[in-house]
C-alpha positions in Angstrom: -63.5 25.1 -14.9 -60.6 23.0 -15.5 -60.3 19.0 -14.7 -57.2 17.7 -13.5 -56.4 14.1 -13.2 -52.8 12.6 -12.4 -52.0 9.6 -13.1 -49.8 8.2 -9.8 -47.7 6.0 -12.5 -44.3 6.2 -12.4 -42.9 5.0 -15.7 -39.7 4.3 -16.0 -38.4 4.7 -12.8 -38.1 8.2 -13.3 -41.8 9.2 -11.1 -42.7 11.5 -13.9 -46.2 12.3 -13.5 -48.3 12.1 -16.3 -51.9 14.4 -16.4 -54.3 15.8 -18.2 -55.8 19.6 -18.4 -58.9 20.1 -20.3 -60.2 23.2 -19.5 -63.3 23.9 -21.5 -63.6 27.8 -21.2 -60.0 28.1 -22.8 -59.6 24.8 -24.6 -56.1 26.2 -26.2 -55.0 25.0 -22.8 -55.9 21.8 -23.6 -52.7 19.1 -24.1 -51.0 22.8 -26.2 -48.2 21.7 -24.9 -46.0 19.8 -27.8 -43.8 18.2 -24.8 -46.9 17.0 -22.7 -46.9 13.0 -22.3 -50.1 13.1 -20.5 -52.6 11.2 -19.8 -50.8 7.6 -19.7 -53.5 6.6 -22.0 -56.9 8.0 -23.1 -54.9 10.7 -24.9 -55.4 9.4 -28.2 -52.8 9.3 -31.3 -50.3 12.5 -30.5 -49.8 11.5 -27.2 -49.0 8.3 -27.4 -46.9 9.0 -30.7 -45.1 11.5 -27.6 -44.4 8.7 -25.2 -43.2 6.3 -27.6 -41.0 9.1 -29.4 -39.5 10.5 -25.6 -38.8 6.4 -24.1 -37.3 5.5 -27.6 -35.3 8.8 -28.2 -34.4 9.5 -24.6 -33.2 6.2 -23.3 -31.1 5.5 -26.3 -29.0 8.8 -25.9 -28.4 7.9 -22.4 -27.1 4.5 -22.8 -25.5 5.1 -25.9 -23.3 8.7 -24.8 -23.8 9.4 -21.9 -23.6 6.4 -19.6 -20.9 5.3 -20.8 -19.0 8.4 -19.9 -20.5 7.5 -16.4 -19.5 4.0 -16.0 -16.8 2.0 -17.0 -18.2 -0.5 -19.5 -18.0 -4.2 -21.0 -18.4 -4.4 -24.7 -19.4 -7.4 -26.2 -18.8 -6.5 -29.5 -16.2 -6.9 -32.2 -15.8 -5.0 -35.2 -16.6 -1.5 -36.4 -19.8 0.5 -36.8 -20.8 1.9 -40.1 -20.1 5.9 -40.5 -23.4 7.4 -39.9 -24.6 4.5 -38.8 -26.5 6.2 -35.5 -28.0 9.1 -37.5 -29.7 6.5 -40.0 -30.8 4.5 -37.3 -31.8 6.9 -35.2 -33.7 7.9 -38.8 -34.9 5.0 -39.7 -36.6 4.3 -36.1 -39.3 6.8 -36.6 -41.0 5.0 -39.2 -41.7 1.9 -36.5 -42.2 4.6 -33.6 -45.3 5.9 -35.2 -46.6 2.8 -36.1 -46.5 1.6 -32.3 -48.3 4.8 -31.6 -51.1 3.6 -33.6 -51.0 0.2 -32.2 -51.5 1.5 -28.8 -53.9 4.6 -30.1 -55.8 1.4 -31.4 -56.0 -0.6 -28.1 -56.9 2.2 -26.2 -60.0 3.0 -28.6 -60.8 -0.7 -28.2 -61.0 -0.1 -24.4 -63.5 3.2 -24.9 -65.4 1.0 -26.8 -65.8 -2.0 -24.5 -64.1 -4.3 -26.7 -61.6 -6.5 -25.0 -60.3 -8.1 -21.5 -58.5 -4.4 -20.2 -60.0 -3.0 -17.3 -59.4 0.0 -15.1 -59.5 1.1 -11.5 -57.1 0.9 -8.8 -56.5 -2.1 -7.1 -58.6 -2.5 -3.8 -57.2 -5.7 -2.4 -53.8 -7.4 -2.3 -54.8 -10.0 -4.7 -56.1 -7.6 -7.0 -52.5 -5.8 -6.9 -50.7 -9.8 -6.8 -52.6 -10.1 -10.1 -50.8 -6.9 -11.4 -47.9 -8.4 -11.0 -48.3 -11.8 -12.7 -50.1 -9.9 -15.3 -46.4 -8.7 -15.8 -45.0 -11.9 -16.0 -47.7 -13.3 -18.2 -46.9 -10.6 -20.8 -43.2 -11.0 -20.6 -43.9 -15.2 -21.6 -46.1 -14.4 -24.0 -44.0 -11.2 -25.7 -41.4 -13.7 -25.6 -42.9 -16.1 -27.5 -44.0 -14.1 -30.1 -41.2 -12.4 -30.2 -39.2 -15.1 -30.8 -41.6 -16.8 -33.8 -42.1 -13.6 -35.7 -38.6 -13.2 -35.5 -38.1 -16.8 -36.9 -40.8 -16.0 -39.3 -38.6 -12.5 -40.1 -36.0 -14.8 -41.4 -37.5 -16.8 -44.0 -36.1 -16.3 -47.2 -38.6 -14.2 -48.5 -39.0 -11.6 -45.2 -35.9 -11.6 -44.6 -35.0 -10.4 -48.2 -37.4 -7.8 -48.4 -38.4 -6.9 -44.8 -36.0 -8.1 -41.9 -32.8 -7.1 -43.6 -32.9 -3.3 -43.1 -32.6 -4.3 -39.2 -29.6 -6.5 -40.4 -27.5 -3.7 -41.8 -26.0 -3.2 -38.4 -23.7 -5.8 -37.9 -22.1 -4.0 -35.2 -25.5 -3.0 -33.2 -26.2 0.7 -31.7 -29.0 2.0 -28.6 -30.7 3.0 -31.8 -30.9 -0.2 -33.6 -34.0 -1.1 -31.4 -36.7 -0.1 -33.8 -34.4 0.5 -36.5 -36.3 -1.7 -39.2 -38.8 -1.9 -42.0 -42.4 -0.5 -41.7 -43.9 -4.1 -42.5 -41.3 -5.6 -39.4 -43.0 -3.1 -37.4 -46.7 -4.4 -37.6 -45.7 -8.1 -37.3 -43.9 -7.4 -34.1 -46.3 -5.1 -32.4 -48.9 -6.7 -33.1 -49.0 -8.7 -30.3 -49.8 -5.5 -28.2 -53.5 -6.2 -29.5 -54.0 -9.5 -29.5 -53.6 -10.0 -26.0 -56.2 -7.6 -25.3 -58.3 -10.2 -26.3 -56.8 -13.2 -24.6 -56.2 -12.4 -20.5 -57.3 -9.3 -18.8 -55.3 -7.1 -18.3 -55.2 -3.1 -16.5 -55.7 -0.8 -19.4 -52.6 1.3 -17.6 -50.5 -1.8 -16.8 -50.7 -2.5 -20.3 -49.7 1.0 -22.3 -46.7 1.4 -19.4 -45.4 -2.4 -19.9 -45.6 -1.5 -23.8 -43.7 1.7 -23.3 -41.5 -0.3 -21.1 -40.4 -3.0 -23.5 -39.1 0.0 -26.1 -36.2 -0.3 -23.5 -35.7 -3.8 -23.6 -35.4 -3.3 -27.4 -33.1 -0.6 -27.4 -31.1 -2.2 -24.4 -30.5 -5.8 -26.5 -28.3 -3.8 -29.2 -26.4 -0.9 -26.7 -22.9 -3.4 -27.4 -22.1 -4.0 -23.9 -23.0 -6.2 -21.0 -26.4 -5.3 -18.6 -26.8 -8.4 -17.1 -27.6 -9.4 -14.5 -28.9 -5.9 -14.1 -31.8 -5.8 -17.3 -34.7 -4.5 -15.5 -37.2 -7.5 -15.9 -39.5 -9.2 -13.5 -37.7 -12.2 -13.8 -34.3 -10.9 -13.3 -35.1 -8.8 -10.3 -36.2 -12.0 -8.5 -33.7 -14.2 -9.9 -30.9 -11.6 -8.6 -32.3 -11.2 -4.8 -32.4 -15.4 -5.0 -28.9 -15.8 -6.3 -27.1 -12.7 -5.5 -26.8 -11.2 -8.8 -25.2 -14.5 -10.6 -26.3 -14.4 -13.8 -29.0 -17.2 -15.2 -28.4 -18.9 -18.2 -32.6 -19.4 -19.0 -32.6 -15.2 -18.8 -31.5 -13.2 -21.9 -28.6 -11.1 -21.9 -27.0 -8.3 -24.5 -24.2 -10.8 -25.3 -26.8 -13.4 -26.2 -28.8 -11.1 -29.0 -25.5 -9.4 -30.0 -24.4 -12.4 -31.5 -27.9 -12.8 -33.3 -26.1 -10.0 -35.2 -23.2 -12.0 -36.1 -24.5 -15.0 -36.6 -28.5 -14.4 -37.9 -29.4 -17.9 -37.8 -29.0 -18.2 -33.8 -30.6 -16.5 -31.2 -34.3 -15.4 -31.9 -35.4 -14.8 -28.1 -36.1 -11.4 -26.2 -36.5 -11.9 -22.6 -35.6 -15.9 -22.1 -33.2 -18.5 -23.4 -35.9 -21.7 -23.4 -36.7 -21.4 -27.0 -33.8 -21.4 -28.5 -33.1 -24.3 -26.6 -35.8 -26.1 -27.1 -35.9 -25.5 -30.8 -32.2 -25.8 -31.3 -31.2 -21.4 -32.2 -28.8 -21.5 -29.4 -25.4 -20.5 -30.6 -22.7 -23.3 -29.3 -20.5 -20.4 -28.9 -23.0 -18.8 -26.2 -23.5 -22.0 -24.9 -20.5 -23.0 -23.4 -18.9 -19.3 -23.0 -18.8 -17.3 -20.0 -21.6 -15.0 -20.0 -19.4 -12.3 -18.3 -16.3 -12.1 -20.9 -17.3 -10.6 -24.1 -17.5 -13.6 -27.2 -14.6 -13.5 -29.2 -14.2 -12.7 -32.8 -15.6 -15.7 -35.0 -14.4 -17.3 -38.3 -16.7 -16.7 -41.4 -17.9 -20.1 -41.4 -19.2 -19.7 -37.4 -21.2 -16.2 -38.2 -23.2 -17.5 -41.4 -24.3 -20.9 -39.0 -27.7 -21.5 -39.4 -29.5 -24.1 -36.8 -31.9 -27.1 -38.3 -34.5 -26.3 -35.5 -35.3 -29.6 -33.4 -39.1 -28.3 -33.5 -39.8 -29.1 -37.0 -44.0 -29.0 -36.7 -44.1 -26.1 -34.5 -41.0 -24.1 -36.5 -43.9 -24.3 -39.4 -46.6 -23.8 -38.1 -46.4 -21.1 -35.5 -44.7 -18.4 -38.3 -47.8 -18.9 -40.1 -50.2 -18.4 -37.5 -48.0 -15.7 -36.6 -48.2 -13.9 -40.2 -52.0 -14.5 -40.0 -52.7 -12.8 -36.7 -50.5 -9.7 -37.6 -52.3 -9.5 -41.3 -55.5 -9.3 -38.9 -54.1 -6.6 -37.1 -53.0 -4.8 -40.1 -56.7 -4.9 -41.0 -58.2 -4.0 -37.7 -56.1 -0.6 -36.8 -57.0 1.2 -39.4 -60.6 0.3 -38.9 -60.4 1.3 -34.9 -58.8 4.6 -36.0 -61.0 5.2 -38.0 -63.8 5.9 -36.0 -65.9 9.0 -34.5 -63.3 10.1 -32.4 -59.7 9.3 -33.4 -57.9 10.8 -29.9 -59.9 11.0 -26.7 -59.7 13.2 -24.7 -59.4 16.2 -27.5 -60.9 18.5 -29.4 -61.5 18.5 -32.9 -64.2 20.0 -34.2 -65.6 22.7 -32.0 -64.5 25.2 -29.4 -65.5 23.5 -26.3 -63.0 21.0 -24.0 -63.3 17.3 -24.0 -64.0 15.0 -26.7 -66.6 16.7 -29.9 -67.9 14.0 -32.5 -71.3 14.8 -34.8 -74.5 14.1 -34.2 -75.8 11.3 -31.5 -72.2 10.2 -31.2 -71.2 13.3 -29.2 -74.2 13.2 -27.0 -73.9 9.2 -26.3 -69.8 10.2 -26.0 -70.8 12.7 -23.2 -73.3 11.1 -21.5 -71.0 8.2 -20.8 -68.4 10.0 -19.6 -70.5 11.9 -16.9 -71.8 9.2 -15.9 -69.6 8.8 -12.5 -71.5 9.1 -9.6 -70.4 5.9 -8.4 -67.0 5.8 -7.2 -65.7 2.8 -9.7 -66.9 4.8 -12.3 -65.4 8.0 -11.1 -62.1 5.9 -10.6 -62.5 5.2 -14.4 -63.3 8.7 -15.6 -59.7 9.6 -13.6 -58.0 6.9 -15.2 -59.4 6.9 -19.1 -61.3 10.3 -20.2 -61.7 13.8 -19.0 -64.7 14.7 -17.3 -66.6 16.1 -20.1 -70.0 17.8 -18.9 -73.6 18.1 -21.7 -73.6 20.7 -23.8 
Protein backbone atom coordinates (compact mmCIF):
# COMPACT_ATOMS: atom_id res chain seq x y z
CA UNK A 1 0.00 0.00 0.00
CA UNK A 2 1.67 3.13 -0.98
CA UNK A 3 0.94 6.80 0.58
CA UNK A 4 1.05 9.65 -1.67
CA UNK A 5 0.95 13.17 -0.53
CA UNK A 6 1.55 16.35 -2.81
CA UNK A 7 2.53 19.20 -1.65
CA UNK A 8 0.33 22.02 -3.81
CA UNK A 9 3.52 24.46 -3.41
CA UNK A 10 4.83 25.94 -6.17
CA UNK A 11 8.35 27.08 -5.46
CA UNK A 12 9.93 29.10 -7.47
CA UNK A 13 7.55 30.01 -9.84
CA UNK A 14 8.21 27.05 -11.67
CA UNK A 15 4.68 24.87 -10.10
CA UNK A 16 6.98 21.92 -9.56
CA UNK A 17 5.26 19.60 -7.34
CA UNK A 18 6.96 18.28 -4.69
CA UNK A 19 5.68 14.52 -3.07
CA UNK A 20 6.39 11.81 -1.25
CA UNK A 21 6.12 7.83 -1.91
CA UNK A 22 6.63 5.53 0.85
CA UNK A 23 5.47 2.34 0.04
CA UNK A 24 6.05 -0.05 2.74
CA UNK A 25 5.78 -3.50 0.84
CA UNK A 26 8.73 -2.32 -1.55
CA UNK A 27 10.45 0.39 0.50
CA UNK A 28 13.29 0.59 -2.35
CA UNK A 29 10.61 2.74 -3.76
CA UNK A 30 10.85 4.90 -1.15
CA UNK A 31 12.56 8.68 -2.09
CA UNK A 32 15.23 5.93 -4.58
CA UNK A 33 15.12 8.49 -6.64
CA UNK A 34 18.63 10.64 -6.35
CA UNK A 35 16.72 13.61 -8.30
CA UNK A 36 13.55 13.53 -6.07
CA UNK A 37 13.05 17.09 -4.07
CA UNK A 38 10.11 15.74 -2.27
CA UNK A 39 8.47 16.33 0.39
CA UNK A 40 8.91 20.26 0.84
CA UNK A 41 9.91 19.38 4.20
CA UNK A 42 9.59 16.38 6.58
CA UNK A 43 12.18 14.73 4.24
CA UNK A 44 14.92 14.94 6.48
CA UNK A 45 18.80 15.70 5.60
CA UNK A 46 19.17 14.35 1.71
CA UNK A 47 16.34 16.01 0.70
CA UNK A 48 16.72 19.14 1.78
CA UNK A 49 20.60 18.97 0.96
CA UNK A 50 18.54 18.29 -2.85
CA UNK A 51 16.61 21.43 -2.78
CA UNK A 52 19.22 23.57 -1.64
CA UNK A 53 21.81 21.89 -4.14
CA UNK A 54 19.00 22.18 -7.41
CA UNK A 55 17.78 26.28 -6.36
CA UNK A 56 21.54 27.15 -5.74
CA UNK A 57 22.94 25.19 -8.83
CA UNK A 58 20.00 25.65 -11.23
CA UNK A 59 19.23 29.30 -10.89
CA UNK A 60 22.78 30.40 -11.11
CA UNK A 61 23.39 28.59 -14.56
CA UNK A 62 20.41 30.38 -15.82
CA UNK A 63 21.13 33.75 -14.95
CA UNK A 64 24.64 33.49 -15.40
CA UNK A 65 24.63 31.63 -19.34
CA UNK A 66 21.80 31.33 -20.41
CA UNK A 67 19.66 34.48 -19.79
CA UNK A 68 21.82 36.49 -20.92
CA UNK A 69 21.91 34.95 -24.32
CA UNK A 70 17.98 35.59 -23.91
CA UNK A 71 17.98 39.16 -23.00
CA UNK A 72 19.84 41.97 -23.75
CA UNK A 73 21.56 42.94 -20.49
CA UNK A 74 22.88 46.01 -18.20
CA UNK A 75 26.09 45.27 -16.49
CA UNK A 76 26.98 47.07 -13.59
CA UNK A 77 30.34 45.99 -13.40
CA UNK A 78 33.78 47.13 -14.21
CA UNK A 79 36.74 45.11 -14.48
CA UNK A 80 37.67 41.46 -15.18
CA UNK A 81 36.84 38.18 -13.59
CA UNK A 82 39.51 35.94 -12.36
CA UNK A 83 40.28 32.74 -14.85
CA UNK A 84 38.44 30.01 -13.24
CA UNK A 85 36.77 32.08 -11.18
CA UNK A 86 33.05 30.31 -11.83
CA UNK A 87 34.41 26.80 -11.40
CA UNK A 88 35.92 27.69 -7.86
CA UNK A 89 32.97 29.39 -6.92
CA UNK A 90 30.73 27.14 -8.08
CA UNK A 91 33.26 24.83 -5.86
CA UNK A 92 33.52 26.57 -3.11
CA UNK A 93 29.49 26.95 -2.68
CA UNK A 94 28.99 23.36 -1.70
CA UNK A 95 30.64 23.61 1.46
CA UNK A 96 27.81 26.47 2.61
CA UNK A 97 25.01 24.46 0.57
CA UNK A 98 25.27 21.56 2.90
CA UNK A 99 25.50 23.41 5.85
CA UNK A 100 21.99 25.16 5.06
CA UNK A 101 20.72 21.69 4.55
CA UNK A 102 21.47 21.01 8.07
CA UNK A 103 20.09 24.19 9.24
CA UNK A 104 16.82 23.54 7.74
CA UNK A 105 17.15 19.45 8.48
CA UNK A 106 17.44 21.06 12.07
CA UNK A 107 14.31 23.24 12.02
CA UNK A 108 12.31 20.70 10.67
CA UNK A 109 13.24 18.12 13.53
CA UNK A 110 12.47 20.99 15.85
CA UNK A 111 8.90 21.11 14.40
CA UNK A 112 8.48 17.00 14.84
CA UNK A 113 9.47 17.56 18.09
CA UNK A 114 7.08 20.35 19.13
CA UNK A 115 9.70 22.75 19.77
CA UNK A 116 9.03 26.17 18.35
CA UNK A 117 6.32 28.81 16.99
CA UNK A 118 5.95 26.71 13.20
CA UNK A 119 2.78 25.30 12.59
CA UNK A 120 1.02 23.49 9.81
CA UNK A 121 -2.22 23.14 8.07
CA UNK A 122 -3.72 24.96 5.27
CA UNK A 123 -5.18 28.13 5.71
CA UNK A 124 -9.06 28.10 6.42
CA UNK A 125 -9.85 31.73 6.47
CA UNK A 126 -8.62 34.84 4.68
CA UNK A 127 -6.90 36.14 7.61
CA UNK A 128 -5.21 33.02 8.21
CA UNK A 129 -3.87 33.28 4.54
CA UNK A 130 -3.34 37.61 5.07
CA UNK A 131 -1.12 36.33 7.86
CA UNK A 132 0.96 34.25 5.33
CA UNK A 133 1.64 36.94 3.72
CA UNK A 134 2.93 39.32 6.36
CA UNK A 135 4.66 36.43 7.73
CA UNK A 136 6.67 37.05 4.38
CA UNK A 137 7.28 40.44 5.05
CA UNK A 138 8.19 39.89 8.65
CA UNK A 139 10.98 37.54 7.51
CA UNK A 140 12.27 39.65 4.80
CA UNK A 141 12.79 42.74 7.88
CA UNK A 142 14.07 40.55 10.03
CA UNK A 143 16.63 38.55 7.30
CA UNK A 144 17.52 42.01 6.57
CA UNK A 145 18.52 42.96 9.66
CA UNK A 146 20.56 40.20 10.38
CA UNK A 147 21.85 40.13 7.39
CA UNK A 148 23.12 43.29 7.40
CA UNK A 149 24.80 43.04 11.19
CA UNK A 150 26.47 39.68 10.62
CA UNK A 151 27.67 41.08 7.66
CA UNK A 152 29.06 44.15 9.67
CA UNK A 153 30.16 41.72 12.13
CA UNK A 154 31.92 39.68 8.93
CA UNK A 155 34.03 42.63 8.57
CA UNK A 156 35.84 43.11 11.65
CA UNK A 157 39.25 42.80 11.50
CA UNK A 158 39.56 39.58 12.84
CA UNK A 159 36.47 37.77 10.64
CA UNK A 160 37.11 39.34 7.97
CA UNK A 161 40.87 38.10 7.93
CA UNK A 162 40.15 34.66 8.56
CA UNK A 163 36.46 34.04 7.57
CA UNK A 164 34.71 36.87 5.26
CA UNK A 165 37.62 37.15 2.88
CA UNK A 166 37.24 33.98 0.85
CA UNK A 167 33.68 35.64 -0.30
CA UNK A 168 35.94 38.76 -1.08
CA UNK A 169 38.15 37.16 -3.62
CA UNK A 170 35.66 38.03 -6.25
CA UNK A 171 36.01 41.50 -6.92
CA UNK A 172 34.24 41.25 -10.00
CA UNK A 173 31.17 39.07 -8.66
CA UNK A 174 29.58 35.85 -10.47
CA UNK A 175 25.59 33.99 -10.07
CA UNK A 176 27.93 31.74 -8.15
CA UNK A 177 29.39 34.00 -5.73
CA UNK A 178 26.14 33.68 -3.66
CA UNK A 179 27.25 31.06 -1.21
CA UNK A 180 30.67 31.14 -2.31
CA UNK A 181 32.31 31.66 1.29
CA UNK A 182 33.91 30.15 4.34
CA UNK A 183 32.23 27.23 6.30
CA UNK A 184 32.26 29.44 9.56
CA UNK A 185 30.36 32.50 7.25
CA UNK A 186 27.97 30.00 6.57
CA UNK A 187 26.60 29.23 10.21
CA UNK A 188 26.66 32.96 11.18
CA UNK A 189 24.43 33.79 8.28
CA UNK A 190 22.05 30.95 8.36
CA UNK A 191 21.52 30.99 11.52
CA UNK A 192 18.87 33.16 11.61
CA UNK A 193 16.78 30.38 9.80
CA UNK A 194 16.42 29.01 13.48
CA UNK A 195 16.13 31.51 15.63
CA UNK A 196 13.05 32.80 14.28
CA UNK A 197 11.44 29.66 14.86
CA UNK A 198 11.43 30.74 18.17
CA UNK A 199 10.40 34.27 17.96
CA UNK A 200 6.94 34.66 15.65
CA UNK A 201 4.99 31.77 14.28
CA UNK A 202 5.44 30.91 11.38
CA UNK A 203 3.98 27.87 8.62
CA UNK A 204 6.45 25.19 8.85
CA UNK A 205 6.10 25.17 4.67
CA UNK A 206 6.17 29.00 4.42
CA UNK A 207 9.27 28.83 6.14
CA UNK A 208 11.55 25.99 4.23
CA UNK A 209 10.14 27.63 0.73
CA UNK A 210 10.97 31.36 1.84
CA UNK A 211 14.55 29.83 2.95
CA UNK A 212 14.89 28.09 -0.37
CA UNK A 213 13.76 31.29 -1.88
CA UNK A 214 16.23 33.63 -0.49
CA UNK A 215 19.29 31.21 -2.09
CA UNK A 216 18.02 33.44 -5.15
CA UNK A 217 18.21 36.65 -3.73
CA UNK A 218 21.81 35.68 -2.83
CA UNK A 219 22.81 34.42 -6.01
CA UNK A 220 20.82 37.32 -7.83
CA UNK A 221 22.90 40.33 -5.69
CA UNK A 222 26.29 39.16 -7.49
CA UNK A 223 24.83 38.07 -11.28
CA UNK A 224 26.84 41.72 -12.47
CA UNK A 225 23.96 43.26 -14.09
CA UNK A 226 20.81 45.26 -13.28
CA UNK A 227 17.28 43.33 -11.99
CA UNK A 228 15.74 46.04 -10.58
CA UNK A 229 12.91 46.99 -10.31
CA UNK A 230 12.21 43.43 -11.32
CA UNK A 231 13.92 41.38 -7.97
CA UNK A 232 11.20 39.18 -7.00
CA UNK A 233 10.40 40.44 -3.38
CA UNK A 234 7.27 41.19 -1.53
CA UNK A 235 8.20 44.62 -1.24
CA UNK A 236 9.09 45.29 -4.79
CA UNK A 237 6.09 43.56 -6.31
CA UNK A 238 3.91 46.14 -4.45
CA UNK A 239 6.12 49.01 -4.81
CA UNK A 240 6.18 48.34 -8.72
CA UNK A 241 2.10 48.02 -9.26
CA UNK A 242 2.13 51.56 -6.90
CA UNK A 243 4.76 53.33 -8.97
CA UNK A 244 4.80 51.71 -12.29
CA UNK A 245 7.97 49.95 -12.16
CA UNK A 246 10.16 53.20 -11.02
CA UNK A 247 12.69 51.98 -9.00
CA UNK A 248 12.79 52.89 -4.98
CA UNK A 249 15.72 54.05 -3.52
CA UNK A 250 14.79 52.29 0.26
CA UNK A 251 14.74 48.76 -1.98
CA UNK A 252 18.10 46.99 -2.75
CA UNK A 253 19.25 46.59 -6.02
CA UNK A 254 22.39 44.50 -7.76
CA UNK A 255 24.21 47.87 -8.44
CA UNK A 256 23.90 48.61 -4.72
CA UNK A 257 25.67 45.15 -3.40
CA UNK A 258 27.99 45.13 -6.43
CA UNK A 259 29.69 47.99 -5.28
CA UNK A 260 29.93 46.37 -1.70
CA UNK A 261 32.43 44.44 -3.81
CA UNK A 262 34.40 47.41 -4.76
CA UNK A 263 34.27 49.17 -2.00
CA UNK A 264 33.85 46.61 1.23
CA UNK A 265 33.33 49.12 3.70
CA UNK A 266 29.85 50.30 2.14
CA UNK A 267 26.86 48.51 1.58
CA UNK A 268 26.02 45.73 4.12
CA UNK A 269 22.11 45.29 3.36
CA UNK A 270 20.23 42.43 1.41
CA UNK A 271 16.73 43.32 0.70
CA UNK A 272 16.53 47.25 1.96
CA UNK A 273 18.56 50.42 1.90
CA UNK A 274 17.42 51.90 5.63
CA UNK A 275 20.36 50.55 7.39
CA UNK A 276 22.96 51.69 5.59
CA UNK A 277 21.41 54.89 5.89
CA UNK A 278 20.69 55.02 9.12
CA UNK A 279 24.07 53.81 10.24
CA UNK A 280 26.00 55.71 7.65
CA UNK A 281 27.34 52.29 4.95
CA UNK A 282 25.74 54.04 2.18
CA UNK A 283 28.27 54.59 -0.55
CA UNK A 284 28.01 58.56 -1.68
CA UNK A 285 28.61 57.23 -5.08
CA UNK A 286 25.23 55.10 -4.88
CA UNK A 287 23.70 57.81 -3.34
CA UNK A 288 23.47 60.45 -5.68
CA UNK A 289 23.95 58.10 -9.00
CA UNK A 290 21.23 56.99 -11.23
CA UNK A 291 20.24 53.70 -10.21
CA UNK A 292 19.62 52.73 -13.88
CA UNK A 293 23.23 53.57 -15.47
CA UNK A 294 25.79 51.24 -14.34
CA UNK A 295 28.47 53.16 -11.53
CA UNK A 296 31.53 54.07 -13.14
CA UNK A 297 34.98 52.90 -12.52
CA UNK A 298 36.36 54.37 -9.14
CA UNK A 299 39.83 55.75 -8.10
CA UNK A 300 41.73 53.55 -5.48
CA UNK A 301 41.16 55.91 -2.82
CA UNK A 302 37.00 55.69 -3.41
CA UNK A 303 37.00 51.51 -3.37
CA UNK A 304 39.08 51.11 -0.07
CA UNK A 305 36.42 53.92 1.69
CA UNK A 306 35.32 52.79 4.83
CA UNK A 307 32.21 54.58 6.69
CA UNK A 308 32.48 55.67 10.58
CA UNK A 309 28.91 54.27 11.21
CA UNK A 310 26.57 57.16 12.77
CA UNK A 311 25.19 54.17 15.14
CA UNK A 312 28.10 53.79 17.32
CA UNK A 313 26.09 51.79 20.44
CA UNK A 314 24.14 49.66 18.22
CA UNK A 315 27.34 49.01 15.53
CA UNK A 316 28.83 47.38 18.89
CA UNK A 317 26.55 45.84 20.33
CA UNK A 318 24.33 44.10 17.79
CA UNK A 319 27.65 42.05 16.13
CA UNK A 320 28.11 40.71 19.40
CA UNK A 321 24.72 39.55 20.05
CA UNK A 322 24.87 38.50 16.67
CA UNK A 323 28.13 36.19 17.21
CA UNK A 324 26.44 34.88 20.34
CA UNK A 325 23.11 33.67 18.88
CA UNK A 326 24.91 31.96 15.92
CA UNK A 327 27.58 30.19 18.49
CA UNK A 328 24.13 28.97 20.01
CA UNK A 329 23.16 27.67 16.91
CA UNK A 330 26.42 26.05 16.19
CA UNK A 331 25.74 24.19 19.42
CA UNK A 332 22.13 23.35 19.04
CA UNK A 333 22.26 21.64 15.28
CA UNK A 334 24.29 19.15 15.96
CA UNK A 335 22.39 18.28 19.08
CA UNK A 336 18.86 18.28 16.98
CA UNK A 337 20.57 16.05 14.38
CA UNK A 338 21.58 14.02 16.52
CA UNK A 339 18.59 12.48 17.63
CA UNK A 340 16.51 9.08 17.19
CA UNK A 341 15.60 9.79 13.83
CA UNK A 342 18.03 12.04 11.77
CA UNK A 343 15.55 12.25 8.38
CA UNK A 344 11.82 11.71 8.66
CA UNK A 345 10.18 10.24 6.64
CA UNK A 346 12.94 7.31 5.82
CA UNK A 347 14.07 4.30 6.57
CA UNK A 348 17.10 3.33 8.28
CA UNK A 349 17.23 0.48 10.02
CA UNK A 350 14.75 -2.12 8.94
CA UNK A 351 12.82 -3.23 5.86
CA UNK A 352 9.59 -1.67 6.36
CA UNK A 353 8.38 2.11 4.87
CA UNK A 354 8.16 5.16 7.09
CA UNK A 355 10.26 6.24 9.75
CA UNK A 356 12.25 3.03 12.05
CA UNK A 357 14.06 4.20 15.43
CA UNK A 358 14.84 1.45 18.45
CA UNK A 359 12.97 0.54 21.13
CA UNK A 360 9.85 2.86 22.58
CA UNK A 361 10.97 5.63 20.22
CA UNK A 362 9.61 3.78 17.14
CA UNK A 363 6.41 2.84 18.69
CA UNK A 364 5.79 6.57 20.29
CA UNK A 365 7.17 7.73 16.47
CA UNK A 366 4.33 5.64 14.99
CA UNK A 367 1.72 6.09 17.21
CA UNK A 368 1.88 9.75 16.65
CA UNK A 369 1.87 9.72 13.18
CA UNK A 370 -1.40 7.57 12.97
CA UNK A 371 -2.86 9.42 15.03
CA UNK A 372 -5.11 11.47 12.28
CA UNK A 373 -8.50 10.84 12.56
CA UNK A 374 -9.28 14.38 12.92
CA UNK A 375 -9.05 16.29 9.90
CA UNK A 376 -6.30 19.06 11.33
CA UNK A 377 -4.37 16.24 12.17
CA UNK A 378 -4.79 14.45 8.86
CA UNK A 379 -4.00 17.89 7.21
CA UNK A 380 -0.64 17.70 9.27
CA UNK A 381 0.24 14.05 8.47
CA UNK A 382 -0.12 15.38 4.60
CA UNK A 383 1.88 18.22 5.19
CA UNK A 384 4.92 16.81 7.70
CA UNK A 385 5.27 12.76 7.79
CA UNK A 386 4.13 9.80 5.82
CA UNK A 387 1.36 7.91 7.09
CA UNK A 388 3.27 5.25 8.91
CA UNK A 389 0.81 2.38 10.22
CA UNK A 390 2.01 -0.10 13.89
CA UNK A 391 3.97 -2.73 13.29
Amino acid sequence: MAWYSPAPYSLLGLNTTFAAVAARSSPSTAHSSIWSLGPLYGGGYTVALRQVAAVYYGVAILLHFLLPLLVPLRSVQCGKRRPWQVLQEAINSAGPIAIKAAVLTAVERLHADGRGLLYSGWPQTRAQWAYLAVSVAVLDYFHDAWFYWTHRALHSRMLFRHVHYLHHRSTVPTAFSGYSFHAAEAVLVFGNEVLEVFLVPFHVGLHRAYHLYTTIIHIGGHVGYEMAPLIPTLEAAVWGLLSWGAPAKALNTVAHHDLHHRCPGSHFSLYFTHWDRWCGTQHPAYRHADMLRPLPPMRLKETQSIHKPSCPAISAAVPAVVVAAAAATVVLVPAVAAGPCRELGTNSSSSSGGISCSGSESGSASSAVSRNSTAGDMAQAMLRLPHVEPS
